[in-house]
N, C-alpha and C positions, 0 to 999 in steps of 0.2 A: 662414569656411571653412578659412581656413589654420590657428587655431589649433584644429579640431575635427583636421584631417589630422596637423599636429604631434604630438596630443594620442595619435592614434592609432598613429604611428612610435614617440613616445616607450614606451607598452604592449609594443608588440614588443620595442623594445629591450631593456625588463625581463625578455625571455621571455614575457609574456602574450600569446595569441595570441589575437585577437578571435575566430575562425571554430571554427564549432560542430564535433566532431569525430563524424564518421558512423560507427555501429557496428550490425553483422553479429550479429543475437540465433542464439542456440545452436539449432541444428536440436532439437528439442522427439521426444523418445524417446516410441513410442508408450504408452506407460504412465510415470505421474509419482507418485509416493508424496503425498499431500496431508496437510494438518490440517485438520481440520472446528472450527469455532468458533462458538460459540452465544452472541450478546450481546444489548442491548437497550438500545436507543436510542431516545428520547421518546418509550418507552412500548409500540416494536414493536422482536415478538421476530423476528431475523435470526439464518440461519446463513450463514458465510461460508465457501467453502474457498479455502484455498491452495494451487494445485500447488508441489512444493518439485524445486527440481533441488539436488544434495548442501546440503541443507537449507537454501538460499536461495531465496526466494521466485520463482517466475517466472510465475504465472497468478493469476487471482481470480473466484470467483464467488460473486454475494452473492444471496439468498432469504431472503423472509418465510415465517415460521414456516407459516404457512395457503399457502403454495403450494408447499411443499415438508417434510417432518416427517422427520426425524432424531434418535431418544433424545439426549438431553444427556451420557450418559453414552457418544456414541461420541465419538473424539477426532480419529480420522483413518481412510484410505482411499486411494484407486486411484483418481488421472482415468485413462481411461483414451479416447485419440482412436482414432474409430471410425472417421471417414472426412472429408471437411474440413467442420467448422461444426458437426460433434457429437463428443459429450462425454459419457461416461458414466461413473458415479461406485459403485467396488464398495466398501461396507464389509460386511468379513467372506462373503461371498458375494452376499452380497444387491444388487442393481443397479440401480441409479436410471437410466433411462434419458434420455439426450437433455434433459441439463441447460440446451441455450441454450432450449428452448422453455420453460421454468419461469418464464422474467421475466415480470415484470409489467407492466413498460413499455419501449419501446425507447429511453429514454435510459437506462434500467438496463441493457442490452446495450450500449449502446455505452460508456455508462463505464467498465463493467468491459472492455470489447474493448482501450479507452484506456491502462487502467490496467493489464492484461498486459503491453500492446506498452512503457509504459515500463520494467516489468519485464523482461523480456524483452532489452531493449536496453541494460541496465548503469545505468539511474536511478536515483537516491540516493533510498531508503527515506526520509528523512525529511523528504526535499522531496515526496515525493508526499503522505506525512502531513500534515504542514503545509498545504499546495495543497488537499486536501479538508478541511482543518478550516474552511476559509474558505468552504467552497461555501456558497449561501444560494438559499432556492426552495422549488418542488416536494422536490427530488430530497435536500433534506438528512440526513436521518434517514436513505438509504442511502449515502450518500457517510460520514457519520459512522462508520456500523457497519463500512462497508472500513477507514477511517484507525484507529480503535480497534483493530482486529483488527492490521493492518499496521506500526502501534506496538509491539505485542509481538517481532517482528521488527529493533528498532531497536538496533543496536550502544549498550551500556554506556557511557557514557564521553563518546557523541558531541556535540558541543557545539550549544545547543539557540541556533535563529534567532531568537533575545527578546535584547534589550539589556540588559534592568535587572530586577532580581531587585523582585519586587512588596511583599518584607515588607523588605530590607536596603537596595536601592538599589541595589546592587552591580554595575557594570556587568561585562558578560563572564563571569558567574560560574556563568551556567546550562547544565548539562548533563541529559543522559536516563541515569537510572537505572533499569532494569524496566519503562520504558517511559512513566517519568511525569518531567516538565522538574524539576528538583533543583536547589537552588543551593549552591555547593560552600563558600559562605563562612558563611549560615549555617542550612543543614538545609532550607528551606522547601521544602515539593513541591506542584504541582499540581494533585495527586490528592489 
Protein backbone atom coordinates (compact mmCIF):
# COMPACT_ATOMS: atom_id res chain seq x y z
CA UNK A 1 0.00 0.00 0.00
CA UNK A 2 2.64 2.39 0.74
CA UNK A 3 4.58 1.74 -2.27
CA UNK A 4 1.17 2.03 -4.68
CA UNK A 5 0.67 5.74 -2.47
CA UNK A 6 4.35 6.67 -2.97
CA UNK A 7 4.06 5.53 -6.50
CA UNK A 8 0.98 7.92 -6.73
CA UNK A 9 2.80 11.25 -4.92
CA UNK A 10 5.66 10.60 -7.03
CA UNK A 11 3.13 11.04 -10.66
CA UNK A 12 1.91 14.28 -9.16
CA UNK A 13 5.04 15.35 -8.59
CA UNK A 14 6.02 14.90 -12.27
CA UNK A 15 2.74 17.06 -13.00
CA UNK A 16 0.69 13.85 -13.77
CA UNK A 17 -2.32 14.25 -12.31
CA UNK A 18 -4.25 10.94 -11.76
CA UNK A 19 -8.02 12.49 -11.69
CA UNK A 20 -10.08 12.42 -14.95
CA UNK A 21 -10.68 16.02 -15.86
CA UNK A 22 -14.63 16.91 -16.43
CA UNK A 23 -15.76 18.74 -19.42
CA UNK A 24 -18.82 20.88 -20.44
CA UNK A 25 -19.73 19.76 -24.28
CA UNK A 26 -20.67 22.88 -26.45
CA UNK A 27 -24.45 23.75 -26.39
CA UNK A 28 -25.33 21.92 -29.90
CA UNK A 29 -26.89 25.06 -32.34
CA UNK A 30 -30.12 23.87 -33.51
CA UNK A 31 -28.96 23.20 -37.13
CA UNK A 32 -25.21 21.39 -37.67
CA UNK A 33 -23.81 21.14 -41.30
CA UNK A 34 -23.11 17.27 -41.60
CA UNK A 35 -21.13 14.69 -44.12
CA UNK A 36 -23.07 11.98 -45.34
CA UNK A 37 -20.74 8.73 -45.87
CA UNK A 38 -21.54 5.62 -47.74
CA UNK A 39 -19.22 2.53 -46.73
CA UNK A 40 -19.48 -1.11 -46.63
CA UNK A 41 -18.49 -3.31 -44.23
CA UNK A 42 -18.64 -7.39 -44.31
CA UNK A 43 -20.65 -7.01 -47.13
CA UNK A 44 -23.38 -4.37 -45.70
CA UNK A 45 -23.86 -1.16 -47.27
CA UNK A 46 -24.16 1.68 -44.21
CA UNK A 47 -24.47 5.33 -44.42
CA UNK A 48 -23.13 7.19 -41.71
CA UNK A 49 -23.41 11.03 -40.88
CA UNK A 50 -21.53 13.23 -39.05
CA UNK A 51 -22.77 16.40 -37.53
CA UNK A 52 -19.68 18.69 -37.76
CA UNK A 53 -19.40 21.87 -35.39
CA UNK A 54 -16.55 24.16 -37.45
CA UNK A 55 -15.61 21.02 -39.10
CA UNK A 56 -14.93 18.84 -36.09
CA UNK A 57 -16.98 16.08 -35.62
CA UNK A 58 -19.50 16.36 -32.67
CA UNK A 59 -22.55 13.74 -33.61
CA UNK A 60 -22.87 10.35 -35.42
CA UNK A 61 -25.53 8.37 -36.94
CA UNK A 62 -25.02 5.15 -38.58
CA UNK A 63 -27.91 3.29 -41.08
CA UNK A 64 -28.13 0.31 -43.29
CA UNK A 65 -28.64 1.03 -46.66
CA UNK A 66 -32.30 -0.91 -46.50
CA UNK A 67 -33.45 1.17 -43.73
CA UNK A 68 -32.71 4.26 -44.76
CA UNK A 69 -31.43 5.20 -48.89
CA UNK A 70 -29.41 8.25 -49.72
CA UNK A 71 -27.79 8.51 -53.61
CA UNK A 72 -24.14 8.08 -53.06
CA UNK A 73 -23.59 10.83 -54.86
CA UNK A 74 -24.90 13.09 -51.86
CA UNK A 75 -22.02 13.97 -49.67
CA UNK A 76 -23.57 16.15 -46.99
CA UNK A 77 -26.61 17.98 -45.38
CA UNK A 78 -28.40 19.75 -42.23
CA UNK A 79 -28.96 17.64 -38.87
CA UNK A 80 -31.05 19.69 -38.06
CA UNK A 81 -32.70 19.28 -33.89
CA UNK A 82 -36.29 19.34 -33.89
CA UNK A 83 -37.19 19.00 -30.26
CA UNK A 84 -35.19 16.79 -27.68
CA UNK A 85 -34.44 12.97 -29.18
CA UNK A 86 -35.33 14.02 -32.92
CA UNK A 87 -33.36 14.66 -35.59
CA UNK A 88 -33.93 15.51 -38.85
CA UNK A 89 -31.74 15.30 -41.78
CA UNK A 90 -32.16 18.05 -44.95
CA UNK A 91 -30.12 17.39 -48.06
CA UNK A 92 -30.79 19.86 -50.55
CA UNK A 93 -34.46 20.37 -49.49
CA UNK A 94 -35.56 17.03 -49.18
CA UNK A 95 -36.11 15.79 -45.36
CA UNK A 96 -35.55 12.67 -43.80
CA UNK A 97 -37.53 12.81 -40.95
CA UNK A 98 -36.89 11.67 -37.29
CA UNK A 99 -33.56 9.76 -37.85
CA UNK A 100 -33.40 8.15 -34.13
CA UNK A 101 -36.43 5.92 -35.10
CA UNK A 102 -34.30 4.51 -38.33
CA UNK A 103 -32.12 2.07 -36.13
CA UNK A 104 -32.40 -1.09 -36.15
CA UNK A 105 -31.52 -2.00 -32.95
CA UNK A 106 -31.25 -0.29 -29.70
CA UNK A 107 -27.67 -1.10 -29.16
CA UNK A 108 -27.13 0.81 -32.44
CA UNK A 109 -28.81 3.87 -30.60
CA UNK A 110 -27.10 3.73 -27.73
CA UNK A 111 -23.72 3.32 -29.39
CA UNK A 112 -24.00 6.05 -31.53
CA UNK A 113 -25.87 8.19 -28.19
CA UNK A 114 -22.09 6.87 -26.57
CA UNK A 115 -20.22 7.91 -29.31
CA UNK A 116 -21.78 11.65 -29.71
CA UNK A 117 -21.45 12.12 -26.08
CA UNK A 118 -17.58 11.28 -26.29
CA UNK A 119 -17.63 13.57 -29.26
CA UNK A 120 -19.18 16.13 -27.86
CA UNK A 121 -17.12 16.11 -24.66
CA UNK A 122 -13.37 16.75 -26.35
CA UNK A 123 -12.52 12.64 -26.91
CA UNK A 124 -9.55 11.90 -28.89
CA UNK A 125 -10.74 10.71 -32.48
CA UNK A 126 -8.47 8.20 -32.52
CA UNK A 127 -9.11 6.45 -29.34
CA UNK A 128 -12.57 6.17 -30.03
CA UNK A 129 -11.37 4.63 -33.65
CA UNK A 130 -9.31 2.35 -32.16
CA UNK A 131 -11.93 1.34 -29.05
CA UNK A 132 -14.41 0.29 -31.95
CA UNK A 133 -11.91 -1.37 -34.20
CA UNK A 134 -11.82 -3.97 -31.22
CA UNK A 135 -15.54 -4.38 -30.74
CA UNK A 136 -16.50 -8.11 -31.39
CA UNK A 137 -20.24 -9.57 -31.50
CA UNK A 138 -23.55 -8.81 -32.90
CA UNK A 139 -22.94 -5.23 -33.29
CA UNK A 140 -19.48 -5.45 -35.29
CA UNK A 141 -20.08 -4.52 -38.81
CA UNK A 142 -21.76 -1.33 -37.35
CA UNK A 143 -19.27 -0.15 -34.90
CA UNK A 144 -16.71 -0.85 -38.03
CA UNK A 145 -18.62 1.39 -40.51
CA UNK A 146 -18.50 4.35 -37.53
CA UNK A 147 -14.62 3.83 -36.91
CA UNK A 148 -13.89 3.74 -40.85
CA UNK A 149 -15.96 6.74 -41.38
CA UNK A 150 -14.42 8.62 -38.13
CA UNK A 151 -10.95 7.62 -39.39
CA UNK A 152 -11.18 9.97 -42.18
CA UNK A 153 -11.52 12.70 -39.48
CA UNK A 154 -8.08 11.68 -37.86
CA UNK A 155 -5.26 14.37 -37.78
CA UNK A 156 -2.18 13.54 -40.43
CA UNK A 157 0.68 13.12 -38.50
CA UNK A 158 -0.95 11.64 -35.41
CA UNK A 159 0.86 8.88 -33.88
CA UNK A 160 -0.79 5.49 -34.21
CA UNK A 161 -1.32 3.21 -30.80
CA UNK A 162 0.73 0.03 -32.38
CA UNK A 163 4.26 -0.61 -31.15
CA UNK A 164 6.02 -2.21 -34.11
CA UNK A 165 5.68 -1.54 -37.58
CA UNK A 166 4.60 -5.22 -39.09
CA UNK A 167 6.85 -5.24 -42.29
CA UNK A 168 10.21 -3.20 -40.51
CA UNK A 169 10.05 -3.83 -36.86
CA UNK A 170 10.36 -0.48 -36.10
CA UNK A 171 9.18 0.39 -32.88
CA UNK A 172 7.44 4.00 -32.58
CA UNK A 173 7.56 4.58 -36.11
CA UNK A 174 3.65 4.39 -36.86
CA UNK A 175 1.66 7.23 -37.65
CA UNK A 176 -2.03 7.98 -39.58
CA UNK A 177 -1.65 9.33 -42.92
CA UNK A 178 -5.26 9.86 -44.82
CA UNK A 179 -6.38 7.84 -42.27
CA UNK A 180 -4.55 4.60 -42.89
CA UNK A 181 -1.62 3.61 -39.79
CA UNK A 182 1.92 4.39 -42.14
CA UNK A 183 5.22 3.74 -40.82
CA UNK A 184 7.50 6.56 -41.14
CA UNK A 185 10.72 4.51 -41.46
CA UNK A 186 9.79 2.34 -44.17
CA UNK A 187 6.49 3.24 -46.23
CA UNK A 188 4.32 0.29 -45.04
CA UNK A 189 0.50 1.15 -44.60
CA UNK A 190 -2.32 -0.66 -43.39
CA UNK A 191 -4.54 -0.09 -46.07
Amino acid sequence: MTEVLGAIKEKEAEGKSLKITKTVAPNRPKSLNCDVHHITVDGHKWIVIVGLIEDDPYEVFAFKTKTIHIPTKIKDGILTKVKRGRYDLDIDGFIIEDLGNLFETEEEEALTRMISTALRHGADIQFIFEQLSKAQGIITSFSKAIGRTLKKYLTNGAKANIDFCDNCNNQGSLVYQEGCVTCQNCGWSAC
